[in-house]
N, CA, C and O atoms as a GROMACS GRO file, in nm:
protein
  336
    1UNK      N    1  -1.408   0.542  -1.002
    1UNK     CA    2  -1.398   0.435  -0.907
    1UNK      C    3  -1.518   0.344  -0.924
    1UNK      O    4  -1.634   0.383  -0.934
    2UNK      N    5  -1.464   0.180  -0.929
    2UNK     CA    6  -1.588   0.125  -0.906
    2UNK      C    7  -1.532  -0.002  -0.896
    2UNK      O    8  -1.418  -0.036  -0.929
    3UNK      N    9  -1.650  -0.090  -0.835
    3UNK     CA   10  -1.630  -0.216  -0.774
    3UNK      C   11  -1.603  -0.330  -0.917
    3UNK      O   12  -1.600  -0.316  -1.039
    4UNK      N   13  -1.588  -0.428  -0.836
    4UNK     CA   14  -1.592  -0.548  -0.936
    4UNK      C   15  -1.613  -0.706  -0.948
    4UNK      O   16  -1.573  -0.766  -0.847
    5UNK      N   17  -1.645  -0.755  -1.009
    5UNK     CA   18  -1.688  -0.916  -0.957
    5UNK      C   19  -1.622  -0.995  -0.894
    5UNK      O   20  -1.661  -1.094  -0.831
    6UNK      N   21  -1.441  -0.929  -0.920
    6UNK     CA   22  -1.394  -1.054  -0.815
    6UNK      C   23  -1.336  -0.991  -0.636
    6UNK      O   24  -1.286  -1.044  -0.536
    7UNK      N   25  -1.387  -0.825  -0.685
    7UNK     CA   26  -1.384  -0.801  -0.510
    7UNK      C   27  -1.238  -0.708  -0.501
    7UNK      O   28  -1.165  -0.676  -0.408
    8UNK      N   29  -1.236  -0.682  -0.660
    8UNK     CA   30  -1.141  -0.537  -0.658
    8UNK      C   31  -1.234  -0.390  -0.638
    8UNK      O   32  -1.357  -0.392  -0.645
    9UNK      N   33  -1.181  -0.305  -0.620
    9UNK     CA   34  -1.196  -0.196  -0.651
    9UNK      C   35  -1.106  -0.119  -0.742
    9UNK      O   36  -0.999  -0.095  -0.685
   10UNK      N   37  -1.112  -0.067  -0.879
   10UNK     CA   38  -1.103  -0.013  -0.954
   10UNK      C   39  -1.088   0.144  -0.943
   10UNK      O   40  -1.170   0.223  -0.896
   11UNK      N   41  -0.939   0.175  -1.011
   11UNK     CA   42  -0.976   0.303  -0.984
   11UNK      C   43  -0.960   0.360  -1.124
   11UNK      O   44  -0.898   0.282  -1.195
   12UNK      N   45  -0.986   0.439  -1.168
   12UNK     CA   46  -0.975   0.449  -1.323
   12UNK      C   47  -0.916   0.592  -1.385
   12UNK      O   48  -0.911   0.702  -1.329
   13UNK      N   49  -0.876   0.559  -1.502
   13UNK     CA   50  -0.794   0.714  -1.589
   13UNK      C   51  -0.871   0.768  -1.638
   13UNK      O   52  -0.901   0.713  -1.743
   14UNK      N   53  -0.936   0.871  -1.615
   14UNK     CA   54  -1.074   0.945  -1.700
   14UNK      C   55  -1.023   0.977  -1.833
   14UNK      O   56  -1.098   0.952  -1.927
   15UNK      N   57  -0.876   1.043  -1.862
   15UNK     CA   58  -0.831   1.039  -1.965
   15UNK      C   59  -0.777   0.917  -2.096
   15UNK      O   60  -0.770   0.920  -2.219
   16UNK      N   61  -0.748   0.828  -2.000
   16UNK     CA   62  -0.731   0.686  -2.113
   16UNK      C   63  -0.855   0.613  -2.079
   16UNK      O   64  -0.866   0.517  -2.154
   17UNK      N   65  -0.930   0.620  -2.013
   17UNK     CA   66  -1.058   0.516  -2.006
   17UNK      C   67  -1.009   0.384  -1.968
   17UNK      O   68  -1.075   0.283  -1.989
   18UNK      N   69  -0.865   0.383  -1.900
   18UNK     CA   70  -0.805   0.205  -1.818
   18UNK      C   71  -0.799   0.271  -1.720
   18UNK      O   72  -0.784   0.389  -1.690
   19UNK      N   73  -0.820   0.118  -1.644
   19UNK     CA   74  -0.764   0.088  -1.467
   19UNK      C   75  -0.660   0.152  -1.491
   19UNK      O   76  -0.611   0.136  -1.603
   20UNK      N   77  -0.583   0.256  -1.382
   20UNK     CA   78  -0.515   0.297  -1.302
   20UNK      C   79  -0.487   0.193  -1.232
   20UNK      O   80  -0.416   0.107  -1.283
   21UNK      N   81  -0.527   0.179  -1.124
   21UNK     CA   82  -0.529   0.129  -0.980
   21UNK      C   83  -0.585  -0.024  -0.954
   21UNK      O   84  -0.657  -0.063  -1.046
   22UNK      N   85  -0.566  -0.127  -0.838
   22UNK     CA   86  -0.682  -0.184  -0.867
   22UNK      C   87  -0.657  -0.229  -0.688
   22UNK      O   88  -0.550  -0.282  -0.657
   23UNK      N   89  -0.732  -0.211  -0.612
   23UNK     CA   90  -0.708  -0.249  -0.497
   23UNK      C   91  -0.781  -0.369  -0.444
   23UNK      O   92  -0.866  -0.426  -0.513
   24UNK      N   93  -0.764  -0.391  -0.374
   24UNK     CA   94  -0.779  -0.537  -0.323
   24UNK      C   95  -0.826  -0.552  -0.156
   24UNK      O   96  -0.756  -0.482  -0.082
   25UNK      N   97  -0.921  -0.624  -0.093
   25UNK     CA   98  -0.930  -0.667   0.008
   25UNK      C   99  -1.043  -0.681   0.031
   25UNK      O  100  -1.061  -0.686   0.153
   26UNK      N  101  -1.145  -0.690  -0.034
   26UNK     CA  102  -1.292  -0.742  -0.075
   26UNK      C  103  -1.256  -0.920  -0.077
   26UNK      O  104  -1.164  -0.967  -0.143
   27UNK      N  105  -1.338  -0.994  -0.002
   27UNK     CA  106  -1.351  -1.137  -0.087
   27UNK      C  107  -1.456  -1.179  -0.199
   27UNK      O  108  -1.460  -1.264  -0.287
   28UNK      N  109  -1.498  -1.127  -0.175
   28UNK     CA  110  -1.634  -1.148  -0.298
   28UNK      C  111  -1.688  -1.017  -0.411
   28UNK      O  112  -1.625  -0.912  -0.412
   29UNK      N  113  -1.785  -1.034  -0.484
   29UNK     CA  114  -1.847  -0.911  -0.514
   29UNK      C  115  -1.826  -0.724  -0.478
   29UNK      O  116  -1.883  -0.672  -0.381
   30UNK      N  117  -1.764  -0.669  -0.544
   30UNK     CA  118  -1.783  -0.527  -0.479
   30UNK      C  119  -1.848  -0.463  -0.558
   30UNK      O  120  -1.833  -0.456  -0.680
   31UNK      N  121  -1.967  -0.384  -0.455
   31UNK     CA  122  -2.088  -0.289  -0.535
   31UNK      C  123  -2.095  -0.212  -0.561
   31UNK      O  124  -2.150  -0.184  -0.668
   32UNK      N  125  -2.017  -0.085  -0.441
   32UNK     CA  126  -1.996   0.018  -0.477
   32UNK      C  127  -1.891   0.093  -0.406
   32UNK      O  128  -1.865   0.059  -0.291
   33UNK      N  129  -1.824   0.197  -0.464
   33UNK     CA  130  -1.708   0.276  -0.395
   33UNK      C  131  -1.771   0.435  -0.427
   33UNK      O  132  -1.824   0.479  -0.529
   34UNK      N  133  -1.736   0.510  -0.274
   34UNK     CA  134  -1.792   0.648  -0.266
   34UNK      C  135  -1.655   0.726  -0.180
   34UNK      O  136  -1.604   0.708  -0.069
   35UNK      N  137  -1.628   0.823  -0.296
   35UNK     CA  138  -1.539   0.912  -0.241
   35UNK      C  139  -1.531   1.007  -0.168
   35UNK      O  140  -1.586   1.096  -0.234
   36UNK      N  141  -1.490   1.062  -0.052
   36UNK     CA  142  -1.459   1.212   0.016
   36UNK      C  143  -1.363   1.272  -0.032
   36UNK      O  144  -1.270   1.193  -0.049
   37UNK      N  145  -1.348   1.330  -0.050
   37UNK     CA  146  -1.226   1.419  -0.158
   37UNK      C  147  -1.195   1.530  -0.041
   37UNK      O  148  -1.077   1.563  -0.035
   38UNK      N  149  -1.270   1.581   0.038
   38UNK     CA  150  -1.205   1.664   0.136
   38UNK      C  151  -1.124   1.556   0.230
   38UNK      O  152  -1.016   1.606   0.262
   39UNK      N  153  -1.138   1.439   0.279
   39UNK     CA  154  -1.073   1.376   0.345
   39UNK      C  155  -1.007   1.240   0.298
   39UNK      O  156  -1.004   1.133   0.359
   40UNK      N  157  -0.956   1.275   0.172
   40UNK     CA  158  -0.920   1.175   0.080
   40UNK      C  159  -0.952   1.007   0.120
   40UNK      O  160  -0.862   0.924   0.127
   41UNK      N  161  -1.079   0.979   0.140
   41UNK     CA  162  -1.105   0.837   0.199
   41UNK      C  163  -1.233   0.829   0.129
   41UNK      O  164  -1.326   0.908   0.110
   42UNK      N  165  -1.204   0.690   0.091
   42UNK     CA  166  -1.265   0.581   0.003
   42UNK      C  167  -1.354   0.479   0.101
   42UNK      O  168  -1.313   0.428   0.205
   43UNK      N  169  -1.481   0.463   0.044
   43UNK     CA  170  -1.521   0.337   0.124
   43UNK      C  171  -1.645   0.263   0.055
   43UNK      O  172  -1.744   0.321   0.009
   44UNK      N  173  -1.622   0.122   0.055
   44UNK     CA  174  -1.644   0.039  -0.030
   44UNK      C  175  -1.735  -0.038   0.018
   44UNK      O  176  -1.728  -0.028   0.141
   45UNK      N  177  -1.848  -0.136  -0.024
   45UNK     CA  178  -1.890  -0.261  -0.006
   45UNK      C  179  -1.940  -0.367  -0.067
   45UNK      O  180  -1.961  -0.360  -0.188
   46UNK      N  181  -1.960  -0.454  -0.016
   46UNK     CA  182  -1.915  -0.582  -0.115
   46UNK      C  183  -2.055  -0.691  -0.064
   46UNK      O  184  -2.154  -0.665   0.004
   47UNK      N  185  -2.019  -0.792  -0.118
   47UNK     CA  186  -2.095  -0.898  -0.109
   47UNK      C  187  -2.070  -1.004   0.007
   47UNK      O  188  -2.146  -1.087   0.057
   48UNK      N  189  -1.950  -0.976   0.030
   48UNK     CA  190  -1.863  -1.054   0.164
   48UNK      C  191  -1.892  -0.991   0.302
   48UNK      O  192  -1.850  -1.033   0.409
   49UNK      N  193  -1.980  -0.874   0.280
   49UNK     CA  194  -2.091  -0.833   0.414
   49UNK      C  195  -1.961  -0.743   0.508
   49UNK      O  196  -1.958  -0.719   0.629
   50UNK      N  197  -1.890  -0.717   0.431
   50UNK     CA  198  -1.784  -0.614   0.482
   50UNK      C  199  -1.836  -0.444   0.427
   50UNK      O  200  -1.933  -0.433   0.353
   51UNK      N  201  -1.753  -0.317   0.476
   51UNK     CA  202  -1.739  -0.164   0.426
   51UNK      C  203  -1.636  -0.181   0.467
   51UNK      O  204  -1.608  -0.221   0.580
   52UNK      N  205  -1.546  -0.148   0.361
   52UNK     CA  206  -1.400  -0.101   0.401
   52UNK      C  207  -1.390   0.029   0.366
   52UNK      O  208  -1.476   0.074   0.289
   53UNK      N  209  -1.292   0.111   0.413
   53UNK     CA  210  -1.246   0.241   0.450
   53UNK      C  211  -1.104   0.223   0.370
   53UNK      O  212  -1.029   0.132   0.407
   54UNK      N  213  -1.068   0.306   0.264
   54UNK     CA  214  -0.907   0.326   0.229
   54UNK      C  215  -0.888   0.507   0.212
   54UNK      O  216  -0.947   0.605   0.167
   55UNK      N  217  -0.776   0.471   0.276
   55UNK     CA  218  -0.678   0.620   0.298
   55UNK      C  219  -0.571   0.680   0.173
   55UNK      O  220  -0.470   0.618   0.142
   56UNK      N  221  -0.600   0.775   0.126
   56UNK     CA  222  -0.501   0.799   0.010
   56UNK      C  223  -0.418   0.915   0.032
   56UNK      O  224  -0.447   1.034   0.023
   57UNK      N  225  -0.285   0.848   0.069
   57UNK     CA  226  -0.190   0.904   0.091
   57UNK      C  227  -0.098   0.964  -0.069
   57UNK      O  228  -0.049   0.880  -0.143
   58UNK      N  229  -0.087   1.100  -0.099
   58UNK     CA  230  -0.022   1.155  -0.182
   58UNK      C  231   0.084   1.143  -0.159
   58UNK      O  232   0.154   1.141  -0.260
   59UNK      N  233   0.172   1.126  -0.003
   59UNK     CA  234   0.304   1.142  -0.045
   59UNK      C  235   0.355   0.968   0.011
   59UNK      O  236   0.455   0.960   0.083
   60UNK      N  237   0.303   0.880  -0.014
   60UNK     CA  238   0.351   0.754  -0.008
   60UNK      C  239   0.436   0.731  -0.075
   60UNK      O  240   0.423   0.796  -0.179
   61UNK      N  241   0.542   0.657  -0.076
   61UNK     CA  242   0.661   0.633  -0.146
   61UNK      C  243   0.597   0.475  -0.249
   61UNK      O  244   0.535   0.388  -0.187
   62UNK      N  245   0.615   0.461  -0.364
   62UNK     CA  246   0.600   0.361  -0.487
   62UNK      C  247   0.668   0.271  -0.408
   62UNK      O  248   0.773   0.286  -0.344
   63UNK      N  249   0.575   0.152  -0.422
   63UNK     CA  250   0.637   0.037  -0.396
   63UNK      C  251   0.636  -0.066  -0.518
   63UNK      O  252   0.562  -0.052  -0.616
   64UNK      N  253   0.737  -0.182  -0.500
   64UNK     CA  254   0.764  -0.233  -0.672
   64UNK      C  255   0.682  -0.373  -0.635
   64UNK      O  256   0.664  -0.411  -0.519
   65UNK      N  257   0.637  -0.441  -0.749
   65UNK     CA  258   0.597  -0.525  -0.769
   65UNK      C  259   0.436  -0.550  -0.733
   65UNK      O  260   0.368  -0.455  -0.693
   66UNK      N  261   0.366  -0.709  -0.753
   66UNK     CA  262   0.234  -0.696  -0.661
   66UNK      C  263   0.122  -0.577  -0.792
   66UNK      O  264   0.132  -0.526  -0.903
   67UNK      N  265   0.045  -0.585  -0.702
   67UNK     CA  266  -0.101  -0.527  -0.772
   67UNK      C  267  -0.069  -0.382  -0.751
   67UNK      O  268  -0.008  -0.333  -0.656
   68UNK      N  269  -0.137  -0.298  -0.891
   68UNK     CA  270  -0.114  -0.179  -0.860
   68UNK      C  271  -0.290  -0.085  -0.713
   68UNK      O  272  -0.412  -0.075  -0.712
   69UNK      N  273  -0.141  -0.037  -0.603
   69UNK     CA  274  -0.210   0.001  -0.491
   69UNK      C  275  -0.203   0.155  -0.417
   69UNK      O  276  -0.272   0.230  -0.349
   70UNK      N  277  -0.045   0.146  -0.492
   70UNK     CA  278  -0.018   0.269  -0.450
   70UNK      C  279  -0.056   0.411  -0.501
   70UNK      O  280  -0.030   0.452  -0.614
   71UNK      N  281  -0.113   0.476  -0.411
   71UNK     CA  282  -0.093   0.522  -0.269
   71UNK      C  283  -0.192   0.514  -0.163
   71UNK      O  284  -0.196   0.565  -0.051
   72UNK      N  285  -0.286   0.425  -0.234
   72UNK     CA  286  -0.360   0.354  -0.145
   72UNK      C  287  -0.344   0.265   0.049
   72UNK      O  288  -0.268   0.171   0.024
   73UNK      N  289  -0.358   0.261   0.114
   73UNK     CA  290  -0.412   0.208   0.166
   73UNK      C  291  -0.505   0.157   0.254
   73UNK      O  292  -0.581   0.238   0.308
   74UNK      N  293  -0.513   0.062   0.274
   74UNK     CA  294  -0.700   0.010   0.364
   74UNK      C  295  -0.640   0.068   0.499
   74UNK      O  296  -0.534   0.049   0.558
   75UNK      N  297  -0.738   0.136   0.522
   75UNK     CA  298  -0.734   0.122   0.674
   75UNK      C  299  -0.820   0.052   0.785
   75UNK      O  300  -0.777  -0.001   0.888
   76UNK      N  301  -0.936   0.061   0.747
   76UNK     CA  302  -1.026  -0.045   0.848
   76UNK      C  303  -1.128  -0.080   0.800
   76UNK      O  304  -1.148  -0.018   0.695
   77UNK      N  305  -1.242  -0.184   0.834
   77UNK     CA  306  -1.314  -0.237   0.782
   77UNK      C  307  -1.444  -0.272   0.858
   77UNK      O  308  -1.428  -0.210   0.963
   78UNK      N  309  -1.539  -0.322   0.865
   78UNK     CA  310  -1.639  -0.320   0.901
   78UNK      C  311  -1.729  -0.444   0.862
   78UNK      O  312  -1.763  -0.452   0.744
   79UNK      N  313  -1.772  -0.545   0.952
   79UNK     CA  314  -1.833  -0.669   0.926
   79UNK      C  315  -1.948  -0.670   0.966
   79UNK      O  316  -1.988  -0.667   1.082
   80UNK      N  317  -2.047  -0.680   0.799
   80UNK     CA  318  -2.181  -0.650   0.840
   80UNK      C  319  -2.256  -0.776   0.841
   80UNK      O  320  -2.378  -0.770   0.852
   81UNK      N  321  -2.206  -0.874   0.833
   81UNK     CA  322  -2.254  -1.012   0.847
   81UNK      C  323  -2.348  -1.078   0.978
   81UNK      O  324  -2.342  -1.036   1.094
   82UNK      N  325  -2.401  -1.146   0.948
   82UNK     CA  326  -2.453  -1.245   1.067
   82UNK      C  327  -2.352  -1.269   1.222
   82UNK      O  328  -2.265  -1.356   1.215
   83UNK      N  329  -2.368  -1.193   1.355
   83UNK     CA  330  -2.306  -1.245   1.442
   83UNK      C  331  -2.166  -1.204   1.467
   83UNK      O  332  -2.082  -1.247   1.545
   84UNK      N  333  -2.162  -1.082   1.353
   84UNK     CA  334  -1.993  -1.015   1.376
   84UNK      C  335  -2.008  -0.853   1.337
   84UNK      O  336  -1.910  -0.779   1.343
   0.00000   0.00000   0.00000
């Protein structure tokens, strides 16, 4: 897992060395992503003065089209900015 300049998060194939995954909801810069593996949750931050939180659901059903996300998703977020 790791961030990226335009504010993806990356999730990656240790065995092919490509993106897997690439999730989305960063606006800017993302620095870093840190995993819980006992509570399958992801959480990220960025340059856009946000931490987001994503939930990884194993038995989510594939959805077609769009960026690859699944079985990802965000659940909440956190605004570390000026005044919010």
């Amino acid at each position: 897992m790791s961030g990226s300049e335009d504010g993806h998060v990356l999730i990656w194939d240790l065995e092919s060395g490509n993106v897997s995954q690439r999730l989305l909801g960063h606006t800017d810069v993302t620095f870093d992503a840190v995993w819980n593996p006992e509570l399958a949750l992801l959480a990220t931050c960025s340059n856009d003065c946000t931490v987001r939180t994503w939930c990884y659901d194993r038995n989510a059903p594939p959805r077609d089209g769009g960026e690859m996300d699944d079985p990802w998703m965000q659940w909440q977020y956190m605004n570390l900015g000026k005044g919010g």
